[in-house]
FIDO-76972 format. One line per field, with one value per residue (C-alpha): x, y, z. Coordinates in nm, 3 decimals, m for minus. Layout:
# residues N
c1 [X,...]
c2 [Y,...]
c3 [Z,...]
This chain:
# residues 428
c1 [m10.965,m10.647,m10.532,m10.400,m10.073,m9.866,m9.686,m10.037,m10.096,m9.787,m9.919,m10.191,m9.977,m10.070,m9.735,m9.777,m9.539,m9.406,m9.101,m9.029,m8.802,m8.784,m8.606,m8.628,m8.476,m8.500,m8.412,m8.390,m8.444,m8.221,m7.843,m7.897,m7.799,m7.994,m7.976,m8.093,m8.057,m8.284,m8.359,m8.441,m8.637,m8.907,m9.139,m9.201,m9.481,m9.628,m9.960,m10.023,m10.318,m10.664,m10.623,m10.941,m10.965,m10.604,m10.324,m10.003,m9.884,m9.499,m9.332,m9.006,m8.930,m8.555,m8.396,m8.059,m7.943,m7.871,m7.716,m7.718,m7.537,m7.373,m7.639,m7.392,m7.256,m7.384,m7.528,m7.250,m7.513,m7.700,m7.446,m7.743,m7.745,m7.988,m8.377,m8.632,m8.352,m8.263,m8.675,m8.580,m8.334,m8.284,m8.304,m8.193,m7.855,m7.778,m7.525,m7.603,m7.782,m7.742,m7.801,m8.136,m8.438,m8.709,m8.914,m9.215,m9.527,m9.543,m9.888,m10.096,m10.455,m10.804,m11.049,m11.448,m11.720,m11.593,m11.375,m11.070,m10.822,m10.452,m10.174,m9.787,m9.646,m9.957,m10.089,m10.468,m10.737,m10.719,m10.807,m10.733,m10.424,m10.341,m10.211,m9.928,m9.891,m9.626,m9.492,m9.144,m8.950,m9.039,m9.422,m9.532,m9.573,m9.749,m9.738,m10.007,m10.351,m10.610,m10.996,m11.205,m11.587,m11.800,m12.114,m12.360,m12.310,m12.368,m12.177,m11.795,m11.606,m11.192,m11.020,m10.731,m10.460,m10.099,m9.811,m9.468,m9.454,m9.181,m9.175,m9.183,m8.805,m8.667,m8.541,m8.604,m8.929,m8.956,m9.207,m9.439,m9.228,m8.921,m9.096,m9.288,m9.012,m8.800,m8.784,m8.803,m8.975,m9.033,m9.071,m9.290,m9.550,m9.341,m9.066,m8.842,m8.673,m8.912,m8.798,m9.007,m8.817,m8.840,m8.980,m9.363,m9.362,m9.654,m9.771,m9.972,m10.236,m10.593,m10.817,m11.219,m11.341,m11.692,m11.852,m12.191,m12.240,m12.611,m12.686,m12.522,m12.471,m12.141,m12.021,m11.694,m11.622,m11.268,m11.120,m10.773,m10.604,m10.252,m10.129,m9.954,m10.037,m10.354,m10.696,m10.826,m11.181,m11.289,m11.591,m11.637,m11.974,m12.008,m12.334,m12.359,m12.603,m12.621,m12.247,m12.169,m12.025,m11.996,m11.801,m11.730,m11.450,m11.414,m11.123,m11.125,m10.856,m10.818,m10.454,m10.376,m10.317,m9.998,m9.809,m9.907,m9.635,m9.359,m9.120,m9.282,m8.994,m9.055,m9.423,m9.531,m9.888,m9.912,m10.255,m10.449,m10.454,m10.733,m10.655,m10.991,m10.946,m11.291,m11.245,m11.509,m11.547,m11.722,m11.685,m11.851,m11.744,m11.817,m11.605,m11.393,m11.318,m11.371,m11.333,m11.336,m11.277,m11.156,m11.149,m10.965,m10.959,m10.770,m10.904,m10.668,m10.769,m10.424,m10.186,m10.335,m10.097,m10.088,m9.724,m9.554,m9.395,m9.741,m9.886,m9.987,m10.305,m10.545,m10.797,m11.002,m10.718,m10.380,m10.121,m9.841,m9.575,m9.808,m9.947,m10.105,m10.006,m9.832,m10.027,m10.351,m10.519,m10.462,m10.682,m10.596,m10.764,m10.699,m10.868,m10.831,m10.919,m10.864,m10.883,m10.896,m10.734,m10.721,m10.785,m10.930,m10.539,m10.409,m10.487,m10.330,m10.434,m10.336,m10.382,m10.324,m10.317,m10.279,m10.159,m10.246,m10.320,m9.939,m9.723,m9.352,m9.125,m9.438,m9.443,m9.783,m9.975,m9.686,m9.466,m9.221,m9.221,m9.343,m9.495,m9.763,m9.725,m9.870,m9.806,m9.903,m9.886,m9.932,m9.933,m9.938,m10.012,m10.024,m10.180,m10.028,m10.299,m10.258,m9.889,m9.752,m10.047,m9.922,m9.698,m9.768,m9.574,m9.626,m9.465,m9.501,m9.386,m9.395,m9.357,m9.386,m9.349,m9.294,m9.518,m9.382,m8.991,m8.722,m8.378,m8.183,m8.205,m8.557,m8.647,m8.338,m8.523,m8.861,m8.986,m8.911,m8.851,m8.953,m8.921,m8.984,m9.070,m9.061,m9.201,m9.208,m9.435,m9.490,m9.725,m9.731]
c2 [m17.684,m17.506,m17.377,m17.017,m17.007,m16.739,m16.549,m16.524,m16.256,m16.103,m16.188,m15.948,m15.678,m15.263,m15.040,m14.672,m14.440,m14.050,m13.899,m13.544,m13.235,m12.996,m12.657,m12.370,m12.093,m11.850,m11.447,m11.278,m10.909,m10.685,m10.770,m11.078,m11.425,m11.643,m11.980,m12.243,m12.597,m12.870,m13.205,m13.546,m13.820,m14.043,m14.312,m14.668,m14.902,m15.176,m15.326,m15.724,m15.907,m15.951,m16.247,m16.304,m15.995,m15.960,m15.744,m15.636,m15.297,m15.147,m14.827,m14.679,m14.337,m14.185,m13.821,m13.667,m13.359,m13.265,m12.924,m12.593,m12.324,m12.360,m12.449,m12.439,m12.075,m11.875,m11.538,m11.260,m11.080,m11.364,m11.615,m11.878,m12.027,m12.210,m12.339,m12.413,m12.584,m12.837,m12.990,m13.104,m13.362,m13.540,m13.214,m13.443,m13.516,m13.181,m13.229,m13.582,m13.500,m13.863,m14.139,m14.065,m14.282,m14.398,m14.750,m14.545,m14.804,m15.168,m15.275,m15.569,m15.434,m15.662,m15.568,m15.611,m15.402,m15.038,m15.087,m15.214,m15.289,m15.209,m15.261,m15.195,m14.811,m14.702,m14.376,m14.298,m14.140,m13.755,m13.527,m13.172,m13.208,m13.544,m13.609,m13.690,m13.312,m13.359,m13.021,m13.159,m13.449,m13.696,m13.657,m13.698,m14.088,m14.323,m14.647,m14.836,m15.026,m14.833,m14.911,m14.728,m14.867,m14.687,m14.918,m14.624,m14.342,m14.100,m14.261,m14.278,m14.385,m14.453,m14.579,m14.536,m14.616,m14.484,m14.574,m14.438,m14.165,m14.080,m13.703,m13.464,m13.442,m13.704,m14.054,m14.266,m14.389,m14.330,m14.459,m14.172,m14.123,m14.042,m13.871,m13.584,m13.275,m13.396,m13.035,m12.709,m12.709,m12.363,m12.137,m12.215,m11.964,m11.794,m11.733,m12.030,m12.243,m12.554,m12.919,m13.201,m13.402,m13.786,m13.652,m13.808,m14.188,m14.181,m14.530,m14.356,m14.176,m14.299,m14.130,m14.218,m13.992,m13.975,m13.784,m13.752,m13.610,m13.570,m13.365,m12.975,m13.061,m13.241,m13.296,m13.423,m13.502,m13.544,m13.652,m13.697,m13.861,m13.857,m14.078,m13.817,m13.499,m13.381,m13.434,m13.267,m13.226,m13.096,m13.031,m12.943,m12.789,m12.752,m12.621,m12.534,m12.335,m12.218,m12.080,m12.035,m12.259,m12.194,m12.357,m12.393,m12.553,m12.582,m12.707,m12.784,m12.882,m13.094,m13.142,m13.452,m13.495,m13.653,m13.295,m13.203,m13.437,m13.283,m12.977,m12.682,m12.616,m13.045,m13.021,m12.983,m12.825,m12.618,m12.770,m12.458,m12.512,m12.517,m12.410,m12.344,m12.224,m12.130,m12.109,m12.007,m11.973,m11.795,m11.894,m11.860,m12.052,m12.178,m12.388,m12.093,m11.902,m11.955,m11.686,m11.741,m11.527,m11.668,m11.597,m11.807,m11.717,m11.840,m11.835,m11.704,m11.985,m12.154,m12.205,m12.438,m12.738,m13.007,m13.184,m13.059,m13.428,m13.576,m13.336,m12.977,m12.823,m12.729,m12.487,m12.277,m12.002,m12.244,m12.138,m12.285,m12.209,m12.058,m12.306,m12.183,m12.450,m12.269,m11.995,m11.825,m11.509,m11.440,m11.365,m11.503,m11.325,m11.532,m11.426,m11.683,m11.698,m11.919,m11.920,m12.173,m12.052,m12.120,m12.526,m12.686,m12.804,m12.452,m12.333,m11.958,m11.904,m11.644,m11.623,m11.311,m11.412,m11.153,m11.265,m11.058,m11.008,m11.131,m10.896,m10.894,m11.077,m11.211,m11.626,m11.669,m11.765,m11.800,m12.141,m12.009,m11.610,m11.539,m11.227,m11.042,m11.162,m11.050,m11.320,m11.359,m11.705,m11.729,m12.084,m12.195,m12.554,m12.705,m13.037,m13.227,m13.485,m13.713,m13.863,m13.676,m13.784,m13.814,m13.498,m13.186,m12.857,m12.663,m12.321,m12.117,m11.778,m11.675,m11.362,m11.296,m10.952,m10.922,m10.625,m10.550,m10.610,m10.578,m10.697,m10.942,m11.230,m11.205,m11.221,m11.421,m11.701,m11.643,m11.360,m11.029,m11.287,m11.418,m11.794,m11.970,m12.319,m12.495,m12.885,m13.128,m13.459,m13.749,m13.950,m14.297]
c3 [2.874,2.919,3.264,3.350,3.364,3.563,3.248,3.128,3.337,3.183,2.833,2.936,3.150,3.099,3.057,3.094,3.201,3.064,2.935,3.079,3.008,3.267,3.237,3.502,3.579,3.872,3.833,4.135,4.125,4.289,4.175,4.360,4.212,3.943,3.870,3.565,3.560,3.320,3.408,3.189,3.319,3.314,3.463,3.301,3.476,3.418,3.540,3.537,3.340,3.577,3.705,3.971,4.015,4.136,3.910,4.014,3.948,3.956,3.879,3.835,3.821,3.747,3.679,3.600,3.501,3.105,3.122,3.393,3.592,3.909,4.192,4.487,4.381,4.692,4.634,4.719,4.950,5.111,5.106,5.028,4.691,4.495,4.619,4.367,4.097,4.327,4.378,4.011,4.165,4.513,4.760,5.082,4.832,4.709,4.422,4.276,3.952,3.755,3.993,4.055,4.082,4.299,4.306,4.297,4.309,4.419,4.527,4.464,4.377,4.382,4.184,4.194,3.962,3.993,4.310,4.449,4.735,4.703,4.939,4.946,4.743,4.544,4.419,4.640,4.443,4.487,4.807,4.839,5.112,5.028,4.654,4.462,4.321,4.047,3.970,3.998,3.863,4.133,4.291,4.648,4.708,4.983,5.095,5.255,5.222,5.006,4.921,4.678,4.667,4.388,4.463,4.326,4.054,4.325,4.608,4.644,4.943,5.046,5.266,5.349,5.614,5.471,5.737,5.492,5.250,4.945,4.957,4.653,4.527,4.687,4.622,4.930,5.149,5.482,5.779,5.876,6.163,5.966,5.696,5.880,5.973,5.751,5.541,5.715,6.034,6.087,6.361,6.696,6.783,7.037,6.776,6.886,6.583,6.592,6.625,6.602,6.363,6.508,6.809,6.653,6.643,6.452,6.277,6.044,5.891,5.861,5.570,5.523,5.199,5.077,4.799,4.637,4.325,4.171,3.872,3.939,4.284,4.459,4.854,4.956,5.283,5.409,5.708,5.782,6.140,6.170,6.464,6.706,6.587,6.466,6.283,6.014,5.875,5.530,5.335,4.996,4.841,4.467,4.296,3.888,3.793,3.408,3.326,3.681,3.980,4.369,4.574,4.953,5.096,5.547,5.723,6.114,6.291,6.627,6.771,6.975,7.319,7.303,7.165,7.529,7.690,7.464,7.546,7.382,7.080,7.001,6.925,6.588,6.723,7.014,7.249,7.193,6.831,6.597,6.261,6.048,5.710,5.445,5.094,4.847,4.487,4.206,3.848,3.516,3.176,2.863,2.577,2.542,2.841,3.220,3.464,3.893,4.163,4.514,4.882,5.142,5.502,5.782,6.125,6.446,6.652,6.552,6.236,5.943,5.963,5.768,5.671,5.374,5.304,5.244,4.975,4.917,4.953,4.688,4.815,4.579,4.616,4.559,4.272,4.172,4.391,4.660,4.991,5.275,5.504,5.849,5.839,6.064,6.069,5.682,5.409,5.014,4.722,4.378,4.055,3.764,3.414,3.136,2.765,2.486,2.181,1.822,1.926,2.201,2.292,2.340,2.736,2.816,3.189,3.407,3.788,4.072,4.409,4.674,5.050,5.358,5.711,5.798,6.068,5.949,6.198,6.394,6.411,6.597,6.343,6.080,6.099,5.830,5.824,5.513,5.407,5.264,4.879,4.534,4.277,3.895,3.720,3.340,3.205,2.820,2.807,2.475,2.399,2.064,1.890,1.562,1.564,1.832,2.086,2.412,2.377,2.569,2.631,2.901,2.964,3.358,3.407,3.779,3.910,4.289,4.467,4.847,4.982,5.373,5.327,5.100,5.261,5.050,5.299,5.316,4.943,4.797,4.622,4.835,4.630,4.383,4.163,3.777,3.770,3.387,3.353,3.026,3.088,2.819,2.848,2.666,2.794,2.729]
């Protein structure tokens, strides 16, 4: 009888990964400055043989830059110079555009029926604040212990405790406590600059997920405890009936006492906080096209805060390039449609999304004074099959419109803007 030997499980090893093309390009309306740039890169894995019901799993990601305009040329009326561009490369090293890459995943993962246990830099299954979101080159990343248990067709649970985090656009991991206020940290509600930047030592974030799904009928339930800060609880309804779906998403949110014991411009949630956000959704489809129209509101009781280094949110009303995390007291109007066209690979979608309810100048309920927004997305996505499987293009044309303001520092690279996309992926 032979034995196993270790480079057996090699002999048996998975390797996935993608190569991407990214160009984009910003236009600013008004005279003011635009900017292109395109990035190359990829990701190359590999996942060890089963072994017990242990495997192995690691990932490397890496970008540089192939051709593009100046991104450090500041605009001649703002003095600011490019945003969006530089989420393409490593955004806490402005300027490096070829020594760029991230050791994305490292886990050890044990597997038994349809579940498993991972530990060390892994991807978790999917929530809707939570998620690895990979608009850019390099994708939101965690580190941690992770267990999925699918005991039942109908039954789903995770669990997950995630104590360091590799943020969208960056190359290097960080412990939760370094990782959340690293990017912008907005405004307090009183109008003072906020800093809370290493002022959380928070040892992580705990996440318990559970969704049932049973015929035309689904419930998610989502709960979310980061050490320090704040709690947040979600529920998702879904119900198909014919053509048509509803949905029903409800966020609460509890802050933690220890914010209490920090100067007011330190904490990253005021006491009194509560953000509550409900988002709802009608849609009707069928092979061809699918249609949806949806309505997120945002309570007053407190901004809707969840850190911008861990993922982005995907309520019923999310676009690219549109979040609504920082803000209270709003209302978000989306209407979506898509079409299939001449094959079942061709997708031509096109989204409005209309932002209101926000006071120019006013931070109360508005971490990062933005302001009332209408934006349009139109996305192409094609989806090559026979020899070039694996290969998809996907084109994104932007256009965002402020409605209460028009000065030049306010809408430089934050809106009156077209923005094009032109992503290339083959998947491996």
């Amino acid at each position: 009888m032979n034995k196993y030997r270790v480079k057996d499980i090699f002999k048996d090893a998975y390797v996935h990964g993608h190569v991407r093309n990214f160009f984009l390009t910003t236009n600013n309306q008004g005279g003011l400055k635009d900017y292109y740039t395109n990035a190359t890169g990829g990701a190359i894995g590999i996942i060890t043989g089963n072994h017990k019901g242990f495997e192995i799993g690691v990932k490397n990601i890496f970008t540089y830059q192939t051709f593009g305009g100046n991104l450090k040329a500041k605009d001649v009326n703002t003095g600011y110079n490019a945003k969006w561009e530089y989420e393409l490369y490593d955004v806490l090293n402005k300027g490096n555009y070829n020594n760029i890459n991230r050791l994305d995943e490292l886990f050890l993962r044990y597997r038994f029926k349809k579940s498993y246990l991972s530990l060390g830099r892994l991807k978790p299954e999917y929530t809707p604040l939570l998620n690895q979101s990979d608009g850019r080159m390099m994708p939101f990343s965690h580190r941690g212990f992770w267990g999925h248990f699918n005991f039942h067709p109908r039954h789903t649970f995770n669990v997950g405790w995630l104590d360091g985090v590799a943020p969208r656009a960056t190359t290097e991991w960080f412990d939760l406590e370094e990782g959340i206020g690293l990017f912008n940290n907005g405004y307090q509600p009183n109008g003072e600059k906020a800093d809370y930047y290493k002022f959380y030592p928070s040892k992580g974030i705990g996440i318990i997920t559970y969704r049932y799904l049973h015929k035309n009928f689904k419930i998610a339930l989502y709960d979310f405890y980061i050490d320090k800060l704040n709690n947040t609880f979600l529920t998702e309804v879904g119900y198909n009936v014919m053509d048509f779906n509803l949905g029903l998403q409800v966020v609460y949110q509890t802050p933690l006492q220890f914010s209490e014991d920090l100067p007011y411009e330190n904490r990253y949630v005021q006491p009194k906080e509560h953000g509550q956000v409900i988002s709802s959704q009608l849609g009707w489809g069928n092979k061809i096209f699918k249609f949806a129209f949806a309505y997120t509101h945002a309570f007053d009781t407190g901004r809707f805060l969840f850190p911008k280094e861990l993922g982005r949110d995907r309520l019923f009303t999310s676009i690219s390039r549109s979040r609504l995390e920082g803000l209270g007291g709003v209302d978000v109007v989306t209407f979506k449609s898509e079409f299939r066209l001449l094959k079942p690979e061709l997708h031509v979608s096109i989204d409005l999304q209309k932002l209101t309810g926000l006071e120019a100048g006013q931070t109360t309920l508005n971490k990062y004074k933005i302001y009332e927004t209408f934006q349009a997305n139109t996305r192409i996505t094609y989806t090559l099959q026979g020899f070039l499987d694996g290969l998809t293009l996907d084109l994104l044309w932007v256009y965002r419109v402020n409605q209460n303001i028009k000065e030049a520092e306010r809408i430089f690279n934050k809106s009156d803007f077209n923005q094009f996309s032109f992503v290339t992926n083959f998947y491996f």
